[in-house]
C-alpha positions, 0 to 999 in steps of 0.5 A: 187209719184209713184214708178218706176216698173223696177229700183224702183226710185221715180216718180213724174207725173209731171216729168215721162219721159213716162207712160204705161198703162198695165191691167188697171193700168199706170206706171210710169217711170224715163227714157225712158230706163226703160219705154222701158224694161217695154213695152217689158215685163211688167209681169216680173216687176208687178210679185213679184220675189221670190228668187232663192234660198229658205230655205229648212225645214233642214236649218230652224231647224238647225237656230231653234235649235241654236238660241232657247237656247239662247232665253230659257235663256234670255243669250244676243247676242254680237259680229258681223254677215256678209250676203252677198246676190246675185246680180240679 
């Protein structure tokens, strides 16, 4: 099974509605759709994406120096958290 490099959908050879083959190496696809996206512009779905928004040193410290007490402590965490996170 291969894993389809424009939606991420599992891939049977058998059942892959077309393959491509790009610096050396066949991808697979679950529609032509997908097939056709990938032929158009195969760098932007084998190069692994990094997000648009990185964590700069100040955020990383600030979570540093909020969670380390508690972890000092051994004090247990209750309650609830929400992440939303971007749509791309």
């Amino acid at each position: 099974m291969a894993k389809d490099p424009v939606c991420g959908m599992e891939v049977l050879a058998e059942e892959a509605a077309g393959v491509s083959t790009y610096e050396g190496n066949d991808y697979l696809f679950c529609s032509t759709n997908c097939k056709q996206k990938f032929d158009a512009d195969p760098e932007s779905y084998i190069t692994p994406r990094t997000s648009d928004r990185s964590t700069t040193n100040a955020e990383t410290d600030e979570f540093r120096e909020n969670i380390a007490p508690t972890e000092q402590t051994g004090e247990k965490i209750t309650g609830t958290a929400t992440t939303t996170l971007p749509i791309e």
